[in-house]
C-alpha positions as CSV (number, residue, x, y, z in Angstrom):
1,X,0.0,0.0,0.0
2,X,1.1,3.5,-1.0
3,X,1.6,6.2,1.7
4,X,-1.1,8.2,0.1
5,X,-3.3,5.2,0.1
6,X,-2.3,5.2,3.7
7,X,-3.3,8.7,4.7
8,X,-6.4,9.3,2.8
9,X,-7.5,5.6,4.5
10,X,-6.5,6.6,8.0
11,X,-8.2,10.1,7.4
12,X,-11.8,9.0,5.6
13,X,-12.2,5.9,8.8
14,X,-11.3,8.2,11.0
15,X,-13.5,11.0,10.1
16,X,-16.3,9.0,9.4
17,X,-15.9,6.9,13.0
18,X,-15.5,10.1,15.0
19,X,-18.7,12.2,13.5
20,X,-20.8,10.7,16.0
21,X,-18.8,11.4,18.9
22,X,-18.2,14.9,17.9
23,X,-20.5,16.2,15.1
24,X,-21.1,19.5,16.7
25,X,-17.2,19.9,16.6
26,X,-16.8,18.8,12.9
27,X,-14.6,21.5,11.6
28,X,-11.9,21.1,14.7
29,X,-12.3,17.3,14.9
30,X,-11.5,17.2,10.8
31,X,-8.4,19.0,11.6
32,X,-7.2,17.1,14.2
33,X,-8.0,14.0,12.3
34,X,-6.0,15.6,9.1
35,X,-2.9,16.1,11.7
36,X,-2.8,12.9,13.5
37,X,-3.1,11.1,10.2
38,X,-0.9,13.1,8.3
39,X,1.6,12.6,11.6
40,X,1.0,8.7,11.8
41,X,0.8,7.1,8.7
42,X,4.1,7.8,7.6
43,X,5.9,6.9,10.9
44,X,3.8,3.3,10.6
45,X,4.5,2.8,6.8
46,X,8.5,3.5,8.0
47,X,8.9,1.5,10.7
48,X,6.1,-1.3,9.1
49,X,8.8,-1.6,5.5
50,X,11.9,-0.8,6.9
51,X,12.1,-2.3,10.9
52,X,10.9,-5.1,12.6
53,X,9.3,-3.1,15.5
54,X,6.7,-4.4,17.5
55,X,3.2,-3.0,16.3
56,X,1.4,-3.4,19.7
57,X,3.2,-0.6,21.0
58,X,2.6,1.5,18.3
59,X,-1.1,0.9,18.5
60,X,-0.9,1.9,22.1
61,X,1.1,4.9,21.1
62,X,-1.7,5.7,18.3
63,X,-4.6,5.3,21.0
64,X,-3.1,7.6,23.2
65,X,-2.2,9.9,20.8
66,X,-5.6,10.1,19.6
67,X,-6.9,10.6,22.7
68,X,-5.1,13.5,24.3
69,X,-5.2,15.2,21.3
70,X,-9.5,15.1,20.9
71,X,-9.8,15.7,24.7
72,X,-7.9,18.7,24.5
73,X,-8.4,20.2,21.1
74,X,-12.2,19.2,20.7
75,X,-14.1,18.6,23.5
76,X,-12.7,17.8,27.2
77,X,-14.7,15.0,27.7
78,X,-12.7,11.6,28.3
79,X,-15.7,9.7,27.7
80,X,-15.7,10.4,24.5
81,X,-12.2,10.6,23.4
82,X,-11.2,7.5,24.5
83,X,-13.7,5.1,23.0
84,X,-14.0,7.3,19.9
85,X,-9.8,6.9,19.6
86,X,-9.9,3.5,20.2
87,X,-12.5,2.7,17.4
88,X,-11.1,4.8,14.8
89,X,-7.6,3.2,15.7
90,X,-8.3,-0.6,15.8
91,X,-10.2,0.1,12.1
92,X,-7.7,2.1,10.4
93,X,-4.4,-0.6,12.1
94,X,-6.6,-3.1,10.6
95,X,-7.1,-1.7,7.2
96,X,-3.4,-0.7,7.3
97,X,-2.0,-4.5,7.8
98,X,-4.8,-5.6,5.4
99,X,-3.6,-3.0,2.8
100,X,0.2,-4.3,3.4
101,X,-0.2,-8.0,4.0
């Protein structure tokens, strides 16, 4: 899978997946979903083709991520930002390892 295949992946599941935790947000939630995609999916696709790191932590690191950035760019509500980060980042680590086999 190309990087661009990558990023526009990462950034259509994650948009879609986090509309209904934040559609009264949607202009500052797409940003912060064009940021942490545009941030991640080249620091996977690197260390996925050219190390043989472990991937759980970089999940964790992704879920994480994800979730400090929405509860303190978008809405502070933890309730939300978790489970809405860890949805949107078990789909798009999925679609990434189906894309690259």
């Amino acid at each position: 899978m190309t990087l661009l295949i990558a990023l526009f992946g990462f950034f259509i599941i994650k948009g879609l997946l986090w509309l209904p935790f934040y559609f009264k947000q949607a202009r500052v939630y797409l940003l912060v979903n064009l940021f942490t995609s545009m941030l991640v999916a080249p620091f996977i696709t690197l260390l996925y083709h050219e190390t043989d790191f472990d991937f759980t932590i970089v999940y964790a690191g992704m879920i994480v991520l994800d979730s400090l950035m929405l509860f303190f760019l978008v809405q502070r509500n933890g309730w939300k930002a978790v489970p809405a980060a860890f949805l949107a980042n078990t789909i798009a680590i999925v679609f990434f390892f189906l894309g690259n086999g």
